[in-house]
C-alpha positions as CSV (number, residue, x, y, z in Angstrom):
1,X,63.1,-12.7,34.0
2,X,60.2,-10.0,32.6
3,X,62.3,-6.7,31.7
4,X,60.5,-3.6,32.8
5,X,61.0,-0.5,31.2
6,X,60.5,3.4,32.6
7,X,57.7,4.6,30.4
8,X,56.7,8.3,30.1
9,X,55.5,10.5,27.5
10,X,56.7,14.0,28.7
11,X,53.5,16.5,28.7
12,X,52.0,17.6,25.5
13,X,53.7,21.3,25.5
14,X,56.6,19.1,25.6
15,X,56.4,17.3,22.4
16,X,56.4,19.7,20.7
17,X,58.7,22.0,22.6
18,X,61.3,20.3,24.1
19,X,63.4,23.3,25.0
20,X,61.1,24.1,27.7
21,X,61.3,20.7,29.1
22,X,61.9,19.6,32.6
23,X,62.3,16.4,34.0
24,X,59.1,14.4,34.8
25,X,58.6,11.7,37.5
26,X,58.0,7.9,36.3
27,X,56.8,5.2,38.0
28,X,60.3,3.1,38.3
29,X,57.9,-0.5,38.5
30,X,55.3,0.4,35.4
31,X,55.1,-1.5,32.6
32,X,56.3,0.5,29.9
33,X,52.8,1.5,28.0
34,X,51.8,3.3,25.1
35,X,48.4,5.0,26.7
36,X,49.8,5.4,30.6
37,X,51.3,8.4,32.1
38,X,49.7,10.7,29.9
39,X,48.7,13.4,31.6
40,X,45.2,15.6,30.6
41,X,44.8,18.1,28.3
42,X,41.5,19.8,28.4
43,X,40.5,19.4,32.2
44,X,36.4,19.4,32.4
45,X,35.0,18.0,29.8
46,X,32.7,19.9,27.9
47,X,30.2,17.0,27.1
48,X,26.2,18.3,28.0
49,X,24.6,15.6,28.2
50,X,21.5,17.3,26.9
51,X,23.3,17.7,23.7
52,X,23.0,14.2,23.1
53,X,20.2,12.4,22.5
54,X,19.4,9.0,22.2
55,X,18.5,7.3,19.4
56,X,16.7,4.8,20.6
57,X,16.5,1.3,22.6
58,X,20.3,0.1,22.2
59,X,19.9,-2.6,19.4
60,X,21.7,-5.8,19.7
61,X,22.4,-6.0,16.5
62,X,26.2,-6.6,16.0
63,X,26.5,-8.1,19.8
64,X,26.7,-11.1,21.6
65,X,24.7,-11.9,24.9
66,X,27.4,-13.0,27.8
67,X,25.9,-15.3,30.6
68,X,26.8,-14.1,34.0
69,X,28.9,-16.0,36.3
70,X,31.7,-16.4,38.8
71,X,35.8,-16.1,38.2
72,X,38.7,-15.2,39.7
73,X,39.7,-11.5,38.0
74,X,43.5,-10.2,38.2
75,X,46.7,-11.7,36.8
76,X,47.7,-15.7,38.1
77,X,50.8,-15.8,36.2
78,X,53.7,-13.9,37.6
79,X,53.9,-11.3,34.5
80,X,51.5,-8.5,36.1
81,X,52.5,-5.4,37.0
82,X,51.3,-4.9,40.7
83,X,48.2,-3.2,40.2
84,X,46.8,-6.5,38.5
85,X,47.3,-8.5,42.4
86,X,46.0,-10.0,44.0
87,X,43.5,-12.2,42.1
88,X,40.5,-12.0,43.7
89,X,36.7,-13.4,42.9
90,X,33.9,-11.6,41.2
91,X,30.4,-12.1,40.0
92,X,29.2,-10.3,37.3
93,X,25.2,-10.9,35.9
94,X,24.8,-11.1,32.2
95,X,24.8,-8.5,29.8
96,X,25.4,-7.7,25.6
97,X,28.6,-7.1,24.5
98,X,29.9,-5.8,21.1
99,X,31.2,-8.5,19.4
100,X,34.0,-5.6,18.1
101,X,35.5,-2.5,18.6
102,X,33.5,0.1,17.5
103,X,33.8,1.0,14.0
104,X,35.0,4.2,12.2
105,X,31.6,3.4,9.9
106,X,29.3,3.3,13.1
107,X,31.4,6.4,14.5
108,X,30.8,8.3,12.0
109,X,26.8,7.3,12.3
110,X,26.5,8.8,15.6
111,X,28.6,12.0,14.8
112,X,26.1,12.6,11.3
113,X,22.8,12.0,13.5
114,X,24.4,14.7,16.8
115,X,27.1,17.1,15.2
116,X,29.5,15.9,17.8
117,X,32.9,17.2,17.9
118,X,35.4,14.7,20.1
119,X,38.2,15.7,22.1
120,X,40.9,15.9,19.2
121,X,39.0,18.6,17.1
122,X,39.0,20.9,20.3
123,X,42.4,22.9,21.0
124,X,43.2,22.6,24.6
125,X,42.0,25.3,26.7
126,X,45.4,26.6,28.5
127,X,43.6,27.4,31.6
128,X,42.6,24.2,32.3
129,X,45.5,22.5,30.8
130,X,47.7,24.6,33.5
131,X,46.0,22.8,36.3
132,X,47.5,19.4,35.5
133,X,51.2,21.0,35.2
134,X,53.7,21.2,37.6
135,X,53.5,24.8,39.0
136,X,55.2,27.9,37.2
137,X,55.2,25.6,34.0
138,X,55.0,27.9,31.2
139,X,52.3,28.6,28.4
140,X,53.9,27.3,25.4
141,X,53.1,29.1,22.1
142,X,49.9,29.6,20.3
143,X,51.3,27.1,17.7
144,X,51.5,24.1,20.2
145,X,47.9,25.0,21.7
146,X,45.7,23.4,18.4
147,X,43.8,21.1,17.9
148,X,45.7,17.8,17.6
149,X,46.2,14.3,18.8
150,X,49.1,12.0,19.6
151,X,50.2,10.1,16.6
152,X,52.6,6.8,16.4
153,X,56.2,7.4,14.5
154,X,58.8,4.5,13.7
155,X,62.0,4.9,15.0
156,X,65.5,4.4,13.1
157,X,67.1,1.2,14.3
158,X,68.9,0.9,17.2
159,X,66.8,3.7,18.8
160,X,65.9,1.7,21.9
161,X,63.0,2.3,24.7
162,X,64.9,4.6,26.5
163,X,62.9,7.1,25.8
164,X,59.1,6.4,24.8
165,X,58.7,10.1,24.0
166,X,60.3,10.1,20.9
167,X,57.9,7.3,19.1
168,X,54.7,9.5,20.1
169,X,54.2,13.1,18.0
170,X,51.6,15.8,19.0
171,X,50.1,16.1,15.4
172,X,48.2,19.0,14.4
173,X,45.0,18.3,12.6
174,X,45.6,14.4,13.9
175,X,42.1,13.0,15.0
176,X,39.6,10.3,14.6
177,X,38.6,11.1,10.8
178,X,42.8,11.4,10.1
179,X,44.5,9.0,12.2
180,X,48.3,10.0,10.8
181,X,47.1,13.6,10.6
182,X,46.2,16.1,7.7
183,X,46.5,14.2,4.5
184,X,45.7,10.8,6.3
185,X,41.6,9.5,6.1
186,X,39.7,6.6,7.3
187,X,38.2,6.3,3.8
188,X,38.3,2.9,3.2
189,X,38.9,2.0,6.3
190,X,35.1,2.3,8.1
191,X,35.5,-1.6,9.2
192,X,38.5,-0.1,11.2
193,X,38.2,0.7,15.0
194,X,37.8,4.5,15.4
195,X,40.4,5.8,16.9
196,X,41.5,9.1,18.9
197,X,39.1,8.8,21.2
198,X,39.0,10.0,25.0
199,X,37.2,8.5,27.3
200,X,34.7,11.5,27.2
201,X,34.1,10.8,23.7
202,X,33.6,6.8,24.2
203,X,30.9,8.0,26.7
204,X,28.8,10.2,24.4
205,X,28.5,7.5,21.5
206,X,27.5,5.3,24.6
207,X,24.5,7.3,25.3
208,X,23.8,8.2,21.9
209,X,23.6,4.2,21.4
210,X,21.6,3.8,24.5
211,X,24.4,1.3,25.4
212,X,27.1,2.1,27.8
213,X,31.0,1.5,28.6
214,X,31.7,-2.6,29.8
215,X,33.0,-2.4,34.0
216,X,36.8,-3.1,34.2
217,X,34.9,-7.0,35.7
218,X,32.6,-7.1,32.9
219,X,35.2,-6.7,30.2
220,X,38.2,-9.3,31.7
221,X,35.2,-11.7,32.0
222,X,34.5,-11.3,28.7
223,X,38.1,-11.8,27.4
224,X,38.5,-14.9,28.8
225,X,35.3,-16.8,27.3
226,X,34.6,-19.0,30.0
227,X,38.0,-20.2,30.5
228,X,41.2,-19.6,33.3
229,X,43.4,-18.5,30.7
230,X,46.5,-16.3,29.8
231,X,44.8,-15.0,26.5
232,X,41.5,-14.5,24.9
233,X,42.8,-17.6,22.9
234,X,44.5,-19.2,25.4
235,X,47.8,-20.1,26.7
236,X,50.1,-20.1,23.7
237,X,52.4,-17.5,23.5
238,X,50.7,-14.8,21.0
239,X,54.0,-15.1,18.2
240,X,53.7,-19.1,18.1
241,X,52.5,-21.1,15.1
242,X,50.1,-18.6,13.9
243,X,48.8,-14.8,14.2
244,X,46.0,-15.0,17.1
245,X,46.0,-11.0,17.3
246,X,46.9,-7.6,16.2
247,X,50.0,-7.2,18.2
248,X,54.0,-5.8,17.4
249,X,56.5,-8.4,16.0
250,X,60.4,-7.2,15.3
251,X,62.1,-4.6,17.3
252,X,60.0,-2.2,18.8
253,X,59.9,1.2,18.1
254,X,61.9,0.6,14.8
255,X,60.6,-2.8,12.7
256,X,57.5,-4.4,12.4
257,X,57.5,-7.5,10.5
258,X,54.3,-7.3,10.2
259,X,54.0,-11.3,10.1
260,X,50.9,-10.9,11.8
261,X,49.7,-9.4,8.5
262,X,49.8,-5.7,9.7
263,X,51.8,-2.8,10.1
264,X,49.1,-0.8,12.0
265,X,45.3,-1.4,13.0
266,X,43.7,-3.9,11.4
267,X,39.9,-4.0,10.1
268,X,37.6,-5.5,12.9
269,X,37.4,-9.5,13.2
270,X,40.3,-10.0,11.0
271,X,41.7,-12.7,14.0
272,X,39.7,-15.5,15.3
273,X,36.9,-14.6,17.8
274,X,37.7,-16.1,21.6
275,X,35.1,-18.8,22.9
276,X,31.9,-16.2,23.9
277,X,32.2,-14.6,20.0
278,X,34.1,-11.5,20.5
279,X,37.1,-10.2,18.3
280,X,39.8,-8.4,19.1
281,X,39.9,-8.6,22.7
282,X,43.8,-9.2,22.6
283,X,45.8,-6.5,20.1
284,X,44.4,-3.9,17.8
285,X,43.7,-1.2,20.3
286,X,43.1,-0.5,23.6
287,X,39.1,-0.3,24.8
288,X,37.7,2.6,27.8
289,X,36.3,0.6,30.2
290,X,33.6,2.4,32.8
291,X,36.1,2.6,36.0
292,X,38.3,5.2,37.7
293,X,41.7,3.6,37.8
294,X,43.2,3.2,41.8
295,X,46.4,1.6,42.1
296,X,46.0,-0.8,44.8
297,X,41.8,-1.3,44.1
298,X,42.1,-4.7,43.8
299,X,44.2,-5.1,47.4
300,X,40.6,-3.1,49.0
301,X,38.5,-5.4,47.3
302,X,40.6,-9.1,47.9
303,X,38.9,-10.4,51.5
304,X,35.3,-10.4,49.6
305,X,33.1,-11.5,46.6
306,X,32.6,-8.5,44.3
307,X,29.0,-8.8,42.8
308,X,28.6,-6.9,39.4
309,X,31.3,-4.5,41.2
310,X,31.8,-1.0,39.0
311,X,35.3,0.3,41.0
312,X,36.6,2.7,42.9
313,X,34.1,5.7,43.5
314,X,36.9,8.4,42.5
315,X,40.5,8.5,40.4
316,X,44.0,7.9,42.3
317,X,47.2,6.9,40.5
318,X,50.0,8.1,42.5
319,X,52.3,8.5,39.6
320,X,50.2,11.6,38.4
321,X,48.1,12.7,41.3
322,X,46.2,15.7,39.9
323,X,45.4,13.6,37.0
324,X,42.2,11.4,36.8
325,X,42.2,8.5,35.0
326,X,40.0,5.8,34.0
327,X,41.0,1.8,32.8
328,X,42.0,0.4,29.5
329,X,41.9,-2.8,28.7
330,X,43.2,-5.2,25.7
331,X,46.3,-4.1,24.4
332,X,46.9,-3.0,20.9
333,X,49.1,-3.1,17.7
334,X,51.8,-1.6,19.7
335,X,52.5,-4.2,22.4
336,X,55.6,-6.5,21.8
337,X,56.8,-9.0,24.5
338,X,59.9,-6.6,24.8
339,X,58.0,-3.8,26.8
340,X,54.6,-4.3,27.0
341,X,52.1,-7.6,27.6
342,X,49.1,-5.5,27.3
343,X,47.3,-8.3,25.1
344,X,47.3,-10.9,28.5
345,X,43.5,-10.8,29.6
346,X,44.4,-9.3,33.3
347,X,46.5,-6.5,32.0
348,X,45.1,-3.3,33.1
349,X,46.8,0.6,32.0
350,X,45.0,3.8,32.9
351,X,44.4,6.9,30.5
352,X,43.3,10.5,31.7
353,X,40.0,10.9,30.1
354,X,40.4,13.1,27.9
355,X,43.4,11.8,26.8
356,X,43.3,10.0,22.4
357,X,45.8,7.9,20.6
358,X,46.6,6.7,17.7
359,X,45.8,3.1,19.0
360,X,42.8,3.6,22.0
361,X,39.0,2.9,20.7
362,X,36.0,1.1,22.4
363,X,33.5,-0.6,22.5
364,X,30.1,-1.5,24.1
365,X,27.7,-3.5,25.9
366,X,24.1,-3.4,27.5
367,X,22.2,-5.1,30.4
């Protein structure tokens, strides 16, 4: 039987200030999940969209075209949490995809040609942080209000998943161009998915690229090449005979054996590409896809044929209320089989928009 675990990463004040904790309420039937129950830190976002211009016809260069057609979308195995239930059909029309996540290299294009600052460089404005807090919460100290991002730490053995909270530190200085924080650089690593990105940033390189964000429909059709299966691959278990992803073997949060030929992210197409051409649909880290996350969406949408549908019209996860949140998709170098599936093509986790990790990128596509 699947073991589900309580997953919650207290609020950011929090992290770094545990004395001022109080007790925070978890979903008791979530899968436990590096990039869920994270509430937002910066409230509006303070994206113009005048700011940024385009910079051109989106190429499609580096993408693969996607024929359109008919499947059943949501989980058909009985490992989905219940948000993934019940499977229900959909017809999405064609459309480009990137054939990987989006680079640090092609990041760091977009931010040269506009100036753009994302999320992580920006220390939280308190005012609006306060609006996504449990009343009379209060302001923690100058020193926990910077700019920062949450950053991955290894445990000690034996350290369990009791508490998710401890594997997740609120790193000062932490963003895309320093994934581990001050001292850390992607140089060297520009084939490596960006990283520390919120939604809000995802969105800006989008219309930079004249691209935009895949639907939550466009992407699990996508991951499955054509096929009914478990995986992007297909339905072998992701640890047998060989690595077929990016993904977390040992004992999570304390050893990675890195059999998979990774401790962390891995440079983009280093796994086999599924049937339609596209890497890393399965591991590495998660991808912002275009929809508000509801809880029970795919219930409202069941008795008919979604055409090219793009979600619910607002955000609703009744774990965190106040909170909007859009969908990720894909998994990431985090998930194990212990706590967290993320990797299977129907899995589905929600992130406030404004919320980066260490192991949440994108990518693209383009009618």
């Amino acid at each position: 039987m699947k073991v589900r675990f309580i997953f919650c990463v207290v609020f950011i004040l929090m992290l770094s200030c545990k004395q001022q904790a109080s007790s925070v309420a978890v979903n008791q039937d979530s899968l436990a999940h590096c990039a869920s129950n994270l509430p937002s830190r910066f409230g509006a976002s303070p994206i113009i969209d005048s700011s940024i211009q385009q910079s051109g016809n989106a190429s499609h260069e580096g993408m693969v075209w996607i024929e359109g057609g008919n499947y059943l979308m949501g989980a058909q195995d009985q490992e989905g949490r219940a948000d993934e239930y019940p499977a229900h059909k959909v017809s999405v029309k064609g459309f480009w995809m990137d054939i990987t996540e989006v680079t640090n290299a092609q990041f760091q294009k977009f931010v040269d040609a506009t100036g753009y600052i994302t999320t992580a460089e920006r220390a939280p404005d308190w005012e609006e942080l306060k609006k996504q807090l449990p009343p009379g919460t209060p302001k923690p100290p100058d020193s926990v209000l910077v700019a920062a991002s949450l950053v991955f730490v290894k445990q000690p053995a034996g350290a369990g998943l009791g508490d998710p909270s401890i594997w997740w530190e609120w790193k000062k200085g932490a963003n895309w161009k320093h994934p581990k924080g001050p001292g850390s650089s992607i140089k060297g690593k520009e084939n490596f998915p960006v990283v520390h990105v919120s939604w809000d940033d995802a969105m800006a390189y989008c219309k930079w690229s004249g691209k935009r964000l895949p639907t939550e429909a466009e992407w699990e059709y996508a991951a499955k090449g054509g096929k009914e299966s478990l995986y992007p691959w297909g339905n072998q278990d992701v640890e047998k005979q060989y690595p077929k992803a990016n993904t977390w073997q040992g004992v999570f949060p304390s050893l990675n054996t890195g059999w998979d030929g990774f401790d962390n992210a891995s440079p983009v197409k280093s796994f086999t590409a599924n049937p339609f051409g596209l890497y890393d649909m399965a591991g590495n880290v998660w991808e912002w896809c275009a929809d508000w996350y509801v809880n029970d969406y795919y219930k409202q949408v069941a008795k008919i044929i979604s055409e090219n549908p793009i979600g619910p019209k607002s955000s609703y996860d009744p774990d965190e209320p106040t909170v909007p949140k859009k969908v990720v998709r894909g998994g990431s170098f985090l998930c194990n089989a212990s706590y967290c599936k993320g990797y299977r093509v129907s899995s589905r986790m929600k992130t406030a928009t404004d919320t980066g990790l260490e192991h949440t990128g994108f990518r693209c596509v383009a009618d």
